[in-house]
N, CA, C and O atoms as a MOPAC input file, in Angstrom:
PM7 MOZYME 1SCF
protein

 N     23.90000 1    18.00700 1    -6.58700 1
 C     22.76200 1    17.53700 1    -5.78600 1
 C     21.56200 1    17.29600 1    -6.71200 1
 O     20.79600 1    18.17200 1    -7.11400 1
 N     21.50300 1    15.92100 1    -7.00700 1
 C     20.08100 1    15.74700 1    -7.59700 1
 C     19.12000 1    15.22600 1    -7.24300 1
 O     18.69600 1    14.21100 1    -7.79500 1
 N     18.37000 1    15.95900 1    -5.94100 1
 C     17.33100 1    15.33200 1    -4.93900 1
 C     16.01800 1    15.47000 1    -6.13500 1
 O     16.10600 1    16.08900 1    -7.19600 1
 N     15.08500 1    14.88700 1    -5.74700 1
 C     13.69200 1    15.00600 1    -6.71900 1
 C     12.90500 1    14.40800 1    -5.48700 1
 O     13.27000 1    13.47000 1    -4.77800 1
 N     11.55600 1    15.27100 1    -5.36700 1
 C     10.54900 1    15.15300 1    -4.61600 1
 C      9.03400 1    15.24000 1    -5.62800 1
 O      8.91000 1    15.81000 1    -6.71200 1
 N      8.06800 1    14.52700 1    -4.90700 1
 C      6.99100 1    14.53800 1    -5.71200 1
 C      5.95700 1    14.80000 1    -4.23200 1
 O      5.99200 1    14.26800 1    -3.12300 1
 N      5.23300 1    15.66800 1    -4.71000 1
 C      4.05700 1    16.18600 1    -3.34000 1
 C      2.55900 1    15.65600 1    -4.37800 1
 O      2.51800 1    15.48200 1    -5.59600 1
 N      1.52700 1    15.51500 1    -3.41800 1
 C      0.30900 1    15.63500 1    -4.24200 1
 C     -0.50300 1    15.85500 1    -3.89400 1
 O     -0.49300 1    15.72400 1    -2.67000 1
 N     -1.97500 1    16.38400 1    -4.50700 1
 C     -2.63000 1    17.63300 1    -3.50400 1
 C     -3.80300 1    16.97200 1    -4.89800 1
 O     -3.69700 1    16.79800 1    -6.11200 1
 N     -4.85200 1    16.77400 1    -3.88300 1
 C     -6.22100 1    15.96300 1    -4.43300 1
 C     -6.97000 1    17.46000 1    -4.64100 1
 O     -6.57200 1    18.28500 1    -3.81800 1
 N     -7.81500 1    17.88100 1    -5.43100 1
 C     -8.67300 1    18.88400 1    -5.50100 1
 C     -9.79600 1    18.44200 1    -6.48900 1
 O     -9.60600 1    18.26100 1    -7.69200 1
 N    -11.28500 1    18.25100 1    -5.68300 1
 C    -12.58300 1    16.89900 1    -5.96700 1
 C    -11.46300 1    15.93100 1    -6.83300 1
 O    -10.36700 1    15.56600 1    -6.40600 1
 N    -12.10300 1    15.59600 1    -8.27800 1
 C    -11.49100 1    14.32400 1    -9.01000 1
 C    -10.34200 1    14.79100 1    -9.48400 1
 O     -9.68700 1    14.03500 1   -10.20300 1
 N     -9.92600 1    15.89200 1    -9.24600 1
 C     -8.50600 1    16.27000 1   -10.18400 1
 C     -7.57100 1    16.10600 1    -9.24400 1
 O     -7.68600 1    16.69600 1    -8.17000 1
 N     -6.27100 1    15.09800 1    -9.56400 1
 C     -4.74100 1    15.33700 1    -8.73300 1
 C     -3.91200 1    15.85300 1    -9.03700 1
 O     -3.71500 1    15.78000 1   -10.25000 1
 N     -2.96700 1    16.62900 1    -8.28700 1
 C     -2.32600 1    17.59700 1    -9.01600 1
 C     -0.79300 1    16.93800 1    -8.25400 1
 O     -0.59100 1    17.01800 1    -7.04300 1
 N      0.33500 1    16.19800 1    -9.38500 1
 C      1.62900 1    16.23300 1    -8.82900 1
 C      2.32200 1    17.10500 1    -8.87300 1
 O      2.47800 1    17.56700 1   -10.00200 1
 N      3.31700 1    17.98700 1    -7.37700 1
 C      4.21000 1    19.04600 1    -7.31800 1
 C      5.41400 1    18.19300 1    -7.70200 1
 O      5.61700 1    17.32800 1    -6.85000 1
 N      6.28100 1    18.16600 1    -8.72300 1
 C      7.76900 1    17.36300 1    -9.18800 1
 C      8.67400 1    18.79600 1    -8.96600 1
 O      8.35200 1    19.97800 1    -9.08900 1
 N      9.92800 1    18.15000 1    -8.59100 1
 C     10.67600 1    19.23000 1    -7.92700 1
 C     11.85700 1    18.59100 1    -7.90300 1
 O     12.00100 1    17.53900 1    -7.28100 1
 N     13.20800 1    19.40400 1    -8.85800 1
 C     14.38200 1    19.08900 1    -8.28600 1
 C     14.93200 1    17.88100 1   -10.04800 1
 O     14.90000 1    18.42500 1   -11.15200 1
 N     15.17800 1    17.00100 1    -9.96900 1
 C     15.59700 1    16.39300 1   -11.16000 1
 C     14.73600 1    15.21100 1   -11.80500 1
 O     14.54700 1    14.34100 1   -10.95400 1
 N     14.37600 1    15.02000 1   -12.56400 1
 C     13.97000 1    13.76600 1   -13.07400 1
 C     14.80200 1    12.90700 1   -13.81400 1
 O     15.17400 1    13.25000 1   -14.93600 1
 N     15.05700 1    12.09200 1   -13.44100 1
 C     16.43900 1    10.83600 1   -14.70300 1
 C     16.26600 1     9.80700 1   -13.90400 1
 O     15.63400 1     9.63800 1   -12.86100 1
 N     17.34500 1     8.73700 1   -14.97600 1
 C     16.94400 1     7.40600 1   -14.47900 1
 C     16.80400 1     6.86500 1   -13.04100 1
 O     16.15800 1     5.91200 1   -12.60700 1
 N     17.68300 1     7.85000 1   -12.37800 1
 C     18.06100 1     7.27100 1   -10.67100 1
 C     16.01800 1     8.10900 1   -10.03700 1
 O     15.26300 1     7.91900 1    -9.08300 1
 N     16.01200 1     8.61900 1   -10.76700 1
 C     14.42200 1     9.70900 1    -9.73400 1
 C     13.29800 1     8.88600 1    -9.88800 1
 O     12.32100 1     8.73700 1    -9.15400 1
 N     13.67500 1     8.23800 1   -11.25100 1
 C     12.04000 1     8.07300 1   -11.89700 1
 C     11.29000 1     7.47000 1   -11.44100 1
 O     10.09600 1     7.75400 1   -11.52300 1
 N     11.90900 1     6.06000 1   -10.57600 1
 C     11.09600 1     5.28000 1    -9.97800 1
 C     10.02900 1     5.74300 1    -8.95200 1
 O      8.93200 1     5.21600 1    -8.76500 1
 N     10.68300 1     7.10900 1    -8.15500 1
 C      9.55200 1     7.50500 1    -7.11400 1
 C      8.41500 1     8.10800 1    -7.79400 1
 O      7.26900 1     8.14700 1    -7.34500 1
 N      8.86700 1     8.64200 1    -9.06200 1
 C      7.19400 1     9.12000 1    -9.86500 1
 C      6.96700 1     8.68100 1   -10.01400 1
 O      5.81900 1     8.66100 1    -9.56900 1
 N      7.33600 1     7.29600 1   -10.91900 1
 C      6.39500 1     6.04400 1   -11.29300 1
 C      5.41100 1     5.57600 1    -9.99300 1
 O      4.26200 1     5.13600 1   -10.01900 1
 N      6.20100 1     5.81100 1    -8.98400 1
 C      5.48100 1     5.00400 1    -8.04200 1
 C      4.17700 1     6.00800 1    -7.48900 1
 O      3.15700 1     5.67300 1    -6.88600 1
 N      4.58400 1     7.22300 1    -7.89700 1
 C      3.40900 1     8.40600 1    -7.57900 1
 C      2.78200 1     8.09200 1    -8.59600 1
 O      2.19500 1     7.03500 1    -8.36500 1
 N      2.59200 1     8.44500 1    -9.59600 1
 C      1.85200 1     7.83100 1   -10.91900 1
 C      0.85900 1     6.70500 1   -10.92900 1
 O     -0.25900 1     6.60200 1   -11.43300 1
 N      1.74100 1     5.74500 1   -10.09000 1
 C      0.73500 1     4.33200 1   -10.03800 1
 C      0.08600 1     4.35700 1    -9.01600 1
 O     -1.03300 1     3.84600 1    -9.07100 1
 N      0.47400 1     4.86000 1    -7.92600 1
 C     -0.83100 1     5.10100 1    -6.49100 1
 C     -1.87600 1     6.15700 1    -7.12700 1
 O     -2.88600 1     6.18600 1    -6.42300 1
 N     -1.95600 1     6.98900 1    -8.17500 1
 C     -3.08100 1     7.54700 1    -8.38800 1
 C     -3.81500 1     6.53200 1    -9.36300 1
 O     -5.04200 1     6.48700 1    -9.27300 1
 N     -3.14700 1     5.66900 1   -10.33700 1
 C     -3.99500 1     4.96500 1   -10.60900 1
 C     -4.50000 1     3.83600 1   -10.42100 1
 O     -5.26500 1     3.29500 1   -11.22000 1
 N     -4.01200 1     3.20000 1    -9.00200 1
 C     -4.42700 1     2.14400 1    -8.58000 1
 C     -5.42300 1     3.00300 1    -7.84200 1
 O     -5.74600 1     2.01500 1    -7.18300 1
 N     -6.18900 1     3.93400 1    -7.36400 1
 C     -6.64200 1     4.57000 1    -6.50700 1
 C     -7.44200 1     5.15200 1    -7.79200 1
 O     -7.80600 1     6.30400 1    -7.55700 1
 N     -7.69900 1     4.85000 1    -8.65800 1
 C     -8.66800 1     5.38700 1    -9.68200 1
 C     -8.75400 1     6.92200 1    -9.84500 1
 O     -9.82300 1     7.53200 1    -9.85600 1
 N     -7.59100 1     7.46700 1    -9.96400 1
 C     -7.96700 1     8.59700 1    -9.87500 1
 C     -6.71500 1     9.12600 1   -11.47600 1
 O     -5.48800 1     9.10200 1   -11.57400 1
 N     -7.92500 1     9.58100 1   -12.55100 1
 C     -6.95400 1     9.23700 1   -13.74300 1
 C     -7.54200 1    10.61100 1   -14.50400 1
 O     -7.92300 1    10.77700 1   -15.66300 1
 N     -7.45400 1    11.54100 1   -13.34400 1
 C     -7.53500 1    13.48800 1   -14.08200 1
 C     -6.20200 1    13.65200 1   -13.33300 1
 O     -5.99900 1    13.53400 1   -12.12500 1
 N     -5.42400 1    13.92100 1   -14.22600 1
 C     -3.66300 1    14.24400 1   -13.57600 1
 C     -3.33600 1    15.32800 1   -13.82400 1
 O     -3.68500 1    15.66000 1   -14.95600 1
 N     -2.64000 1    16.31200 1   -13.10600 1
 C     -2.28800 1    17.56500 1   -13.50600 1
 C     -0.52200 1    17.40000 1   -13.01900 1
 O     -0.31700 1    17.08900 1   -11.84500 1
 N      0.19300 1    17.52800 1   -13.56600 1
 C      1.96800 1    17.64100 1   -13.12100 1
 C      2.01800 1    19.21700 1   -13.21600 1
 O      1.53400 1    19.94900 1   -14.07900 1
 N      2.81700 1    19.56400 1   -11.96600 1
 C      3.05000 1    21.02900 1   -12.14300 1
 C      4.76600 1    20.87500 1   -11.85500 1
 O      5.21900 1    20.34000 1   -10.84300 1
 N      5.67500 1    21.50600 1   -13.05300 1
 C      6.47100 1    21.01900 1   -13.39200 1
 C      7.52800 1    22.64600 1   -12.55700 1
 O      8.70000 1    23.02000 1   -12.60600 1
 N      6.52000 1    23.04200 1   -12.02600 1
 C      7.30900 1    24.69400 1   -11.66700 1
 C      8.81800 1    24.72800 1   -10.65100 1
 O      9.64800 1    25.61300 1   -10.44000 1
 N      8.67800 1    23.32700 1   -10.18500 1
 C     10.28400 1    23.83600 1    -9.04400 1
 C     10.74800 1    22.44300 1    -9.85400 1
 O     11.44700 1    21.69700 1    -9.16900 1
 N     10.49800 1    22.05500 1   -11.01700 1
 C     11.59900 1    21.10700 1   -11.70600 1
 C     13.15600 1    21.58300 1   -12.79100 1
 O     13.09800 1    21.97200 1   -13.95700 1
 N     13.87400 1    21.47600 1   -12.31900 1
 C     15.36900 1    21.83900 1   -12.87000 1
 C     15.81100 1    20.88900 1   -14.18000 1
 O     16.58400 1    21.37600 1   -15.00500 1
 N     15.27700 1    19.44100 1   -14.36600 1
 C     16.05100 1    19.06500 1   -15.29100 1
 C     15.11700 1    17.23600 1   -15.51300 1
 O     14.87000 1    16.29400 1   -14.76100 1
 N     14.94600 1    17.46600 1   -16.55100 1
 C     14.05700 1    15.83700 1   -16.67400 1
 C     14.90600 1    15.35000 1   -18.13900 1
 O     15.17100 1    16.06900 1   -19.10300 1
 N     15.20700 1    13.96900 1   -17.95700 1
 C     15.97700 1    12.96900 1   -18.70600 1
 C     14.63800 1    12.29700 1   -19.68600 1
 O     13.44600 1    12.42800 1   -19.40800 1
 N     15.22400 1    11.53300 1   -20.92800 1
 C     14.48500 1    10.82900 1   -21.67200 1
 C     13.83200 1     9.77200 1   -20.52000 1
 O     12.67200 1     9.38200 1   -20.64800 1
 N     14.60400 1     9.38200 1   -19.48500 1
 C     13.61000 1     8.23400 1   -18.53400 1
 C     12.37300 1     8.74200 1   -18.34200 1
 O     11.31600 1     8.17300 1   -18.61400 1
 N     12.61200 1    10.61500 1   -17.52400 1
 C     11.57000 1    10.72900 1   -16.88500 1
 C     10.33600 1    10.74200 1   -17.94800 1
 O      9.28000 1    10.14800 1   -17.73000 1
 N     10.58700 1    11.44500 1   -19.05000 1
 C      9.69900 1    11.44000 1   -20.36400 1
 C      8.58200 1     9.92300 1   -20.50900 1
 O      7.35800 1     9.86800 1   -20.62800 1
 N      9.75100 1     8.68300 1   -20.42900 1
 C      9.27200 1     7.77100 1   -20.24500 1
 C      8.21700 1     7.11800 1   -19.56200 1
 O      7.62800 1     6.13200 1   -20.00400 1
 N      7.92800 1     7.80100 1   -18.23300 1
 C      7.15700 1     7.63800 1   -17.31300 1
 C      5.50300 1     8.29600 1   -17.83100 1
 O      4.40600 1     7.83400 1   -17.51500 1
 N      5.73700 1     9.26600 1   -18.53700 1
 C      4.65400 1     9.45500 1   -19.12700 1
 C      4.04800 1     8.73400 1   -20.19100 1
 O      2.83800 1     8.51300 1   -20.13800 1
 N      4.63700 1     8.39200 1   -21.01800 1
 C      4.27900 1     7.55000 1   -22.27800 1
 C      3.92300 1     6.47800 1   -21.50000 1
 O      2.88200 1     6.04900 1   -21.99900 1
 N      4.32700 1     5.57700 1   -20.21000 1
 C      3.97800 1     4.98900 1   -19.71900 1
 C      2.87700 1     4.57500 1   -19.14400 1
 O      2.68500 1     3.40200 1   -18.82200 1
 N      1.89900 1     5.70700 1   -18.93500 1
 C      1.08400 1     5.68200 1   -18.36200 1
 C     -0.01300 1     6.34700 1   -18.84700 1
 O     -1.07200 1     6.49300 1   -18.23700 1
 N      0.30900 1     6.85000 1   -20.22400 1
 C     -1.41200 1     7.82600 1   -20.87200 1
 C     -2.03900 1     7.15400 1   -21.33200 1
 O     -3.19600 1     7.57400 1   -21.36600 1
 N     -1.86200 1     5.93500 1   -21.89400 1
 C     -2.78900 1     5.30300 1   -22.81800 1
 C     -3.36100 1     5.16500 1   -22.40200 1
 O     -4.46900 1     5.62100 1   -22.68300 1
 N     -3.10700 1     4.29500 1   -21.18500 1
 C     -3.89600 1     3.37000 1   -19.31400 1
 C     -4.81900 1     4.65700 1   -18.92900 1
 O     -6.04300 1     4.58200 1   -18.81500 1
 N     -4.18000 1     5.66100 1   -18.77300 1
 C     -5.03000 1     6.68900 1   -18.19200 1
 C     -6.07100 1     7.33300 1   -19.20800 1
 O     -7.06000 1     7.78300 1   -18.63000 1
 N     -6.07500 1     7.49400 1   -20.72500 1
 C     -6.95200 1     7.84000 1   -21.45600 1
 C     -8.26800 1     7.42000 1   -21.66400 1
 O     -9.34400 1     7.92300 1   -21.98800 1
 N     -7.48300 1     5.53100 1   -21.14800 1
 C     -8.51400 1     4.71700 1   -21.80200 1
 C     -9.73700 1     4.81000 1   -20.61100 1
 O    -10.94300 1     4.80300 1   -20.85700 1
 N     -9.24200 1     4.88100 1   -19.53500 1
 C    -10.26300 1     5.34400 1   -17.97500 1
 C    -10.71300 1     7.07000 1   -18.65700 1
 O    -10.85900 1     7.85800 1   -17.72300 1
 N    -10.86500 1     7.51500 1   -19.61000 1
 C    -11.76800 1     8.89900 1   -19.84700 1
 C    -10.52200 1    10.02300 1   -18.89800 1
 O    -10.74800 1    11.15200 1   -18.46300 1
 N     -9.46900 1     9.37200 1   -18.82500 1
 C     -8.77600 1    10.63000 1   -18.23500 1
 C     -7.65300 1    11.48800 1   -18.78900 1
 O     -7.85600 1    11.96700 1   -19.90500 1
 N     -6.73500 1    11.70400 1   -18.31100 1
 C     -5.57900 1    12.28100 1   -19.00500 1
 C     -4.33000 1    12.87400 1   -17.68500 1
 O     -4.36500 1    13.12400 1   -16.48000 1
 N     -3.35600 1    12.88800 1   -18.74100 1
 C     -2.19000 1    13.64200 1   -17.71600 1
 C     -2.36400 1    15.16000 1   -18.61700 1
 O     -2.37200 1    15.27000 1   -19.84300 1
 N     -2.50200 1    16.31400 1   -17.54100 1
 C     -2.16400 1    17.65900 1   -18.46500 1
 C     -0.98700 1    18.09900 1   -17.67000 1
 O     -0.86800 1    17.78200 1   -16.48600 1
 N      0.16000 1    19.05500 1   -18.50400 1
 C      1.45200 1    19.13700 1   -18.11600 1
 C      1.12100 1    20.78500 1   -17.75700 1
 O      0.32800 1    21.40600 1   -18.46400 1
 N      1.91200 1    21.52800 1   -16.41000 1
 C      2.09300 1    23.01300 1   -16.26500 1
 C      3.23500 1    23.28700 1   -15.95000 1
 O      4.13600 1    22.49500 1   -15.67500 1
 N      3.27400 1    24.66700 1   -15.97500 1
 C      4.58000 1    25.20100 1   -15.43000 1
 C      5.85200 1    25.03000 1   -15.65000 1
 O      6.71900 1    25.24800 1   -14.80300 1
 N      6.04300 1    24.66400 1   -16.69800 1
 C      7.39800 1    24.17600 1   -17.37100 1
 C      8.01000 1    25.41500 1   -17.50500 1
 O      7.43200 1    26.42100 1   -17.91600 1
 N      9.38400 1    25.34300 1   -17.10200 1
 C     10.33100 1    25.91600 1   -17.57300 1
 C     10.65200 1    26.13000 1   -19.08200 1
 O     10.40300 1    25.21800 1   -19.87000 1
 N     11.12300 1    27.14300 1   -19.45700 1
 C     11.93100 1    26.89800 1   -21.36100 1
 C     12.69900 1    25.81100 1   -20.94900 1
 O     12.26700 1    24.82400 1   -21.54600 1
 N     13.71100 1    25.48100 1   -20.15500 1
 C     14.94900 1    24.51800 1   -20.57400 1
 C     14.29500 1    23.01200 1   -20.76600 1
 O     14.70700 1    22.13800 1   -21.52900 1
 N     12.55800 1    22.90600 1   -19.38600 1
 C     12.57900 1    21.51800 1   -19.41900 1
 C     10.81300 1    21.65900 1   -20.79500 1
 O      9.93200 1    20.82300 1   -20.99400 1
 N     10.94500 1    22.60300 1   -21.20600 1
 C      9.88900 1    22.39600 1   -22.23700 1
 C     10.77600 1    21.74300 1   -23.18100 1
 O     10.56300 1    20.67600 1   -23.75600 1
 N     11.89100 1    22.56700 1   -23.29200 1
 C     12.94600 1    22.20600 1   -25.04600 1
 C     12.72000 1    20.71600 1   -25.38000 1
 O     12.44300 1    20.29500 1   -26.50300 1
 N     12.89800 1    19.83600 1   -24.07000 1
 C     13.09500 1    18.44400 1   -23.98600 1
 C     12.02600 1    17.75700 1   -24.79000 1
 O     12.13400 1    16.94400 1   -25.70800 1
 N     10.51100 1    18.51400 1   -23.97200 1
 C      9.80900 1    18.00800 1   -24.44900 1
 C      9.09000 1    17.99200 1   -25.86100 1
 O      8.36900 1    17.13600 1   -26.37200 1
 N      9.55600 1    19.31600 1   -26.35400 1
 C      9.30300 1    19.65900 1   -27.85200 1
 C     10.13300 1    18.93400 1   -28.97100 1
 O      9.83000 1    18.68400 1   -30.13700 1
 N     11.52300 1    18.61600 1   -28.09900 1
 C     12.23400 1    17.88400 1   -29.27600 1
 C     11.69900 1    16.43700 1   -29.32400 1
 O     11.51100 1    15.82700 1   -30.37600 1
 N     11.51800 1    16.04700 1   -28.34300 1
 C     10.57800 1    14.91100 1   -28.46400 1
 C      9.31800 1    14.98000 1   -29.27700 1
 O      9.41600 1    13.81700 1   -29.66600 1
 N      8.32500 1    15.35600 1   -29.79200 1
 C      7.28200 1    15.80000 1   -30.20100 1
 C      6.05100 1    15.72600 1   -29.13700 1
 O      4.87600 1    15.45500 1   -29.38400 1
 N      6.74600 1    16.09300 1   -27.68200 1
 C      5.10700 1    15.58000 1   -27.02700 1
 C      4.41500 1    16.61400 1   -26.82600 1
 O      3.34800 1    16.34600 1   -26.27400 1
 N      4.59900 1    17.86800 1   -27.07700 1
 C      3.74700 1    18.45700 1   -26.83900 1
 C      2.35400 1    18.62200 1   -28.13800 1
 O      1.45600 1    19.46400 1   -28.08900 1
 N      2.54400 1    17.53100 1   -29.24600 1
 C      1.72800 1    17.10200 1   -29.79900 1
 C      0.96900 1    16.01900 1   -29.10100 1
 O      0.03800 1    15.52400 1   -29.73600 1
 N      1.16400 1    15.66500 1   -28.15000 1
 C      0.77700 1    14.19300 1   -27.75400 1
 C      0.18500 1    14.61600 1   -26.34700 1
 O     -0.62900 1    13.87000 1   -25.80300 1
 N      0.64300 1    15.99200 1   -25.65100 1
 C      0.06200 1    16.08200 1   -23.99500 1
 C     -0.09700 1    17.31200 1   -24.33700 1
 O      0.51400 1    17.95600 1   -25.19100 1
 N     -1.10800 1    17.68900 1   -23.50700 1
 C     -1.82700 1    19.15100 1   -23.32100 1
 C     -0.90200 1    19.89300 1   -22.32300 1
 O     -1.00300 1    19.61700 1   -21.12800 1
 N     -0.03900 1    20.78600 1   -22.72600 1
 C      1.14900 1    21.59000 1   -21.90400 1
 C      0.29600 1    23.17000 1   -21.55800 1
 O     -0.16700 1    23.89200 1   -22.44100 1
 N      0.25500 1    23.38000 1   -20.48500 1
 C     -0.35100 1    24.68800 1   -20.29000 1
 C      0.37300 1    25.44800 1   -19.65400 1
 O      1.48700 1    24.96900 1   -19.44200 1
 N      0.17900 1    26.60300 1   -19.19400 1
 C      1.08400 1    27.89300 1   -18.99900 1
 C      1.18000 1    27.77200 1   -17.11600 1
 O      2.15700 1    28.09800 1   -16.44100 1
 N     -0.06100 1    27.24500 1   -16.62900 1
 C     -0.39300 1    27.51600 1   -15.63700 1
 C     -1.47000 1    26.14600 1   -14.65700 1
 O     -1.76200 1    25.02900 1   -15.08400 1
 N     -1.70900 1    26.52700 1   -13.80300 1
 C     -2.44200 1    25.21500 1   -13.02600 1
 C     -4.19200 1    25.58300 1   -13.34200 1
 O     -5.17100 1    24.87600 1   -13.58100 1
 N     -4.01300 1    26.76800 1   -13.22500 1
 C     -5.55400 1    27.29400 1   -13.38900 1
 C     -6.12600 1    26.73300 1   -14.88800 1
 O     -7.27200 1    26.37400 1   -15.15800 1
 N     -5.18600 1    26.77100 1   -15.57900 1
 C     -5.43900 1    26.28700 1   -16.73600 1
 C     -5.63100 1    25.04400 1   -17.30600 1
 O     -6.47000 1    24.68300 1   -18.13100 1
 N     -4.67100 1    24.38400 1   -16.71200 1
 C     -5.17300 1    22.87100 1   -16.59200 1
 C     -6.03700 1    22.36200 1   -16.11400 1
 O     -6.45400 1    21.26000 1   -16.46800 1
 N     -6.74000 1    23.38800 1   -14.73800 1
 C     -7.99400 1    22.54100 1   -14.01500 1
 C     -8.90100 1    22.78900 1   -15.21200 1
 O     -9.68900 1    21.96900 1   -15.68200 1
 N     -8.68700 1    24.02700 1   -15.64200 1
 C     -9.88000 1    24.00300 1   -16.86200 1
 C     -9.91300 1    23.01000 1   -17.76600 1
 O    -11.01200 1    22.51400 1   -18.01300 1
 N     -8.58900 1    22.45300 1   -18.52700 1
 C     -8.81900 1    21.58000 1   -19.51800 1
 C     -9.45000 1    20.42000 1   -19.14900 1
 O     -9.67200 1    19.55600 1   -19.99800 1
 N     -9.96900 1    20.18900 1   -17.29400 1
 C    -10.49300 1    18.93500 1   -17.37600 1
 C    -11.84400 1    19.42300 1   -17.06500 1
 O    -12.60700 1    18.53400 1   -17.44300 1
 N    -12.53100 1    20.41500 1   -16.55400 1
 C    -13.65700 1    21.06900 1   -16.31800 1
 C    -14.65300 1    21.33600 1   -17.83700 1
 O    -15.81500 1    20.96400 1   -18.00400 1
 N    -14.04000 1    21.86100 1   -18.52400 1
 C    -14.31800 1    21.81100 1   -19.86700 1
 C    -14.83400 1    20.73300 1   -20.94200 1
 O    -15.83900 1    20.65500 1   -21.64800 1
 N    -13.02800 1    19.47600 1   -20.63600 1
 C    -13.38200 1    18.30500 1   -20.80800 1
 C    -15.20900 1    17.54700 1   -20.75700 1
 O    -15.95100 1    17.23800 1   -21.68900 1
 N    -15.37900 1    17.48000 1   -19.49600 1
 C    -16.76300 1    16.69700 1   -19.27600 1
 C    -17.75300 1    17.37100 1   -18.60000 1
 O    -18.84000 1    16.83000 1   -18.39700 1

């Protein structure tokens, strides 16, 4: 069963996506499509909370690279939480956690954008 759900929960300018369940090529499109309603909707302080996610593919990875530059260049950012070890590994062998701000927790991420500006 590889269902994947995406919830999202506005708090003032910060959005926070709940991802849940699998990310790969068959999922990705519904994040992308969550991804792009926050930024057609100008809203480009992103928080992913990665806590009920089981398993993300090089696609889903993709979806991010996809969309930070676009979102940086608006003064914003994606910050990553709640990762699991199995779906951090992914992202370390990749090198992104040189490239995205990975935090332990949500509280922590609201800070990195509170801080931010």
């Amino acid at each position: 069963m590889s269902g994947f759900t995406v919830e999202r929960s506005d708090k003032d300018d910060i959005s926070v996506l709940y991802i849940s369940g699998f990310l790969d090529l068959h999922t990705v499109p519904k994040f992308e499509e969550a991804v792009q309603n926050l930024v057609n909707e100008t809203h480009f302080k992103i928080i992913v909370n990665f806590q009920k996610l089981d398993y993300i593919s090089s696609a889903g990875l993709g979806v991010f690279m996809g969309f930070i530059e676009e979102i940086r260049e608006q003064e914003g950012d994606i910050v990553l939480c709640c990762m699991s070890d199995r779906v951090y590994k992914v992202f370390d062998l990749l090198g992104f956690p040189a490239l995205f701000k990975i935090v332990s927790n949500e509280e922590e991420a609201m800070q990195k954008f509170n801080s931010a500006g």
